[in-house]
N, C-alpha and C positions, 0 to 999 in steps of 0.2 A: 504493500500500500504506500511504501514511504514515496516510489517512483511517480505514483499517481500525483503525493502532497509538491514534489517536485517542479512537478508540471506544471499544475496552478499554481504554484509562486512565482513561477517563469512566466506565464501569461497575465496573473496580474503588476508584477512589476513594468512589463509591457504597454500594457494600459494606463498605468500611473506616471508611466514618462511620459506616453503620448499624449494622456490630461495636463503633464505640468508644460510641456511645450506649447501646448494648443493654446495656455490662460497666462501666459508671460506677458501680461498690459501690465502698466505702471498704474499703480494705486495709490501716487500724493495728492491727488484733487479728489478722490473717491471715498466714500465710507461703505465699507460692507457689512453687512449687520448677520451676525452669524446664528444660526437656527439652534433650539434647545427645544429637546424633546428628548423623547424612551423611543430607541431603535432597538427592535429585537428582529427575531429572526432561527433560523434550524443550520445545526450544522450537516451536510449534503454527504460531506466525508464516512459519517457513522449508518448513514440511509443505503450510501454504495458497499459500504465493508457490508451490511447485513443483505443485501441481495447476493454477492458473491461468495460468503463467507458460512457456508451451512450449519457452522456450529457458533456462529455471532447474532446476537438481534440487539439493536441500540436506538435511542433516539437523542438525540440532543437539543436544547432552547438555549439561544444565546441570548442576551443581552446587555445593551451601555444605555447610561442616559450622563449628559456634559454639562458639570460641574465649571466649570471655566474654559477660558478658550484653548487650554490645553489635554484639562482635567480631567475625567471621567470614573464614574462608578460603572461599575463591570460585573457581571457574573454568566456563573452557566447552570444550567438544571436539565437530570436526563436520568435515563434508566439503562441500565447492559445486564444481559445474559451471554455466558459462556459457556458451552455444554463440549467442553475437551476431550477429545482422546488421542491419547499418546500412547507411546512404547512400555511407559513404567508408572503411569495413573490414567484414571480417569477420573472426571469430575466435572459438578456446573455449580458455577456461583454466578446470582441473580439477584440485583437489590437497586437503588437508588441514590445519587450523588448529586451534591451541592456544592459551587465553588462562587466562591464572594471576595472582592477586591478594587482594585483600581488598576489604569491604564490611564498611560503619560506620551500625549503626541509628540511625538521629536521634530518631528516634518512642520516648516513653516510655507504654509500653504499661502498660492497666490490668491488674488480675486475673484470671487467665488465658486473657488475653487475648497471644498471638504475633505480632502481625504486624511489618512492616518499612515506614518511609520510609529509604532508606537513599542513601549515594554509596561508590564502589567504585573501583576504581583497578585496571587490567591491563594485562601485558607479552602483549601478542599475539604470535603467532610461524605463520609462512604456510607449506609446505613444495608448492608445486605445479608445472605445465606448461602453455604455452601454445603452442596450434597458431594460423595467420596463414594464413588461406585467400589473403583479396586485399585491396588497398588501392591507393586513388587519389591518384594524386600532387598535391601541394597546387597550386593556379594562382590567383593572388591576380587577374588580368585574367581575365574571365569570355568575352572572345573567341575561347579561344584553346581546343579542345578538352582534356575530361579525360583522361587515360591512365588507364588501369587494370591492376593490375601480379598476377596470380595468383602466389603462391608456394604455396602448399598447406607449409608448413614446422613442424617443433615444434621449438620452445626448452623441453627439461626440467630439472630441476634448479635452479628459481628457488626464492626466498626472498625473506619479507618480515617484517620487526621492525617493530611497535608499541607506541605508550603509547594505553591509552583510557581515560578517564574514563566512569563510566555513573549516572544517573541515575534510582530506580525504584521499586516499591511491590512488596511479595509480603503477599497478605493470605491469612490460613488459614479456608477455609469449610466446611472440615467437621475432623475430628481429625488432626493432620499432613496432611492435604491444602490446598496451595495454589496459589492464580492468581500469575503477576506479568504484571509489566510493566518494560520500563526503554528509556530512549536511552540511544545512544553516542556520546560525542564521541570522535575518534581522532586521533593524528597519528603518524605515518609518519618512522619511525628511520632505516632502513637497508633496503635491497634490493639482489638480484643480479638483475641485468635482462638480455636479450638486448642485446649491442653496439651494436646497430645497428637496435634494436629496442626502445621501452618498454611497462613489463608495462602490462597497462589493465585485469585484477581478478583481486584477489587473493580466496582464501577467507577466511572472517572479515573482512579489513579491508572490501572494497568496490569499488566502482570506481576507479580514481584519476585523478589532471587533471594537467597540465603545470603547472597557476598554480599549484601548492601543493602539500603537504603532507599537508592535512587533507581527513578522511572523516566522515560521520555514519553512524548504523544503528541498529535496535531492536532489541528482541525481546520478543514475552508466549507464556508458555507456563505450563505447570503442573506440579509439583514432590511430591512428595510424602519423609516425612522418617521415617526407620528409627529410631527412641528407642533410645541407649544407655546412656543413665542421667539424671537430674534432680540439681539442686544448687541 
């Protein structure tokens, strides 16, 4: 999927040049009064992973609303299922996730002209369950046959807290309508995990690893922005 997120950042950086070349007029005689309102929108990226992805279903709701002419309040709100099978588990964890934050425009945009290069900052927060079909137990000598142990069991009631850093472009291509893009970098607070059991994916954050901490992720989707007043 990442080649996919590739793409579209290549396509809308594209766009975002051809907008800042197109609106290069001088704005010392001019005032432009800039729009304040709640843009939300779906991210497209989690809609195509769950059409091609048989063992994925996701949905995701973005949105910002602009705090100053830099400023913005930011989050995301969505649901994932994973229904895994691999060589040495199986399992699906299914729950819901909430990320709350801010996002800072770097991009000093021309005459009106909206768009965003921006970095953004969020407290993630996981609320799901995870069922544990079967899993094989580890054998570091490969002479010695695998065991394979079914349990068919759910651990519900888990939880997971992060910080994520995001990285990303939202360009406007027709009036309050627009694309983004962004990465995630994440790293991993606090969770409530099964005993005798670690979680291995959460909603929102991702998969997670025994070595670490840290998660990556994207998302491009497109947003569109309700005007409640100009200043």
């Amino acid at each position: 999927m990442y080649k996919y997120f590739i793409s579209i950042l290549f396509v809308l950086f594209s766009v975002f040049s051809f907008a800042q070349g197109k609106n290069e007029i001088s704005t010392d005689s001019i005032t432009y009064k800039k729009s304040y309102g709640l843009r939300a929108g779906i991210d497209i990226a989690s809609l195509i992973r769950t059409g091609i992805d048989p063992e994925y279903t996701g949905f995701q709701i973005l949105a910002d609303y602009r705090l100053t002419d830099r400023l913005y309040i930011a989050g995301e709100l969505g649901n994932e299922s994973l229904d895994r099978t691999s060589e040495s588990v199986d399992y699906e964890s299914t729950g819901q996730f909430l990320k709350a934050g801010v996002d800072y425009n770097f991009y000093q945009n021309w005459l009106e002209m909206d768009n965003m290069i921006y970095g953004g900052a969020r407290l993630g927060f996981a609320n799901f369950s995870q069922t544990l079909t079967r899993y094989d137990y580890n054998v570091d000598n490969n002479y010695f046959p695998i065991f394979t142990n079914a349990v068919d069991r759910e651990f519900s009631g888990l939880n997971m807290v992060w910080i994520e850093i995001q990285l990303g472009i939202k360009v406007e291509v027709l009036n309050n309508l627009y694309v983004m893009a962004n990465f995630q970098l994440k790293r991993r607070l606090t969770e409530n995990a099964p005993s005798n059991f670690a979680n291995l994916y959460a909603p929102g954050f991702g998969r997670t690893f025994d070595t670490g901490n840290i998660g990556v992720g994207y998302a491009y989707g497109i947003m569109y922005r309700i005007p409640f007043f100009k200043k």
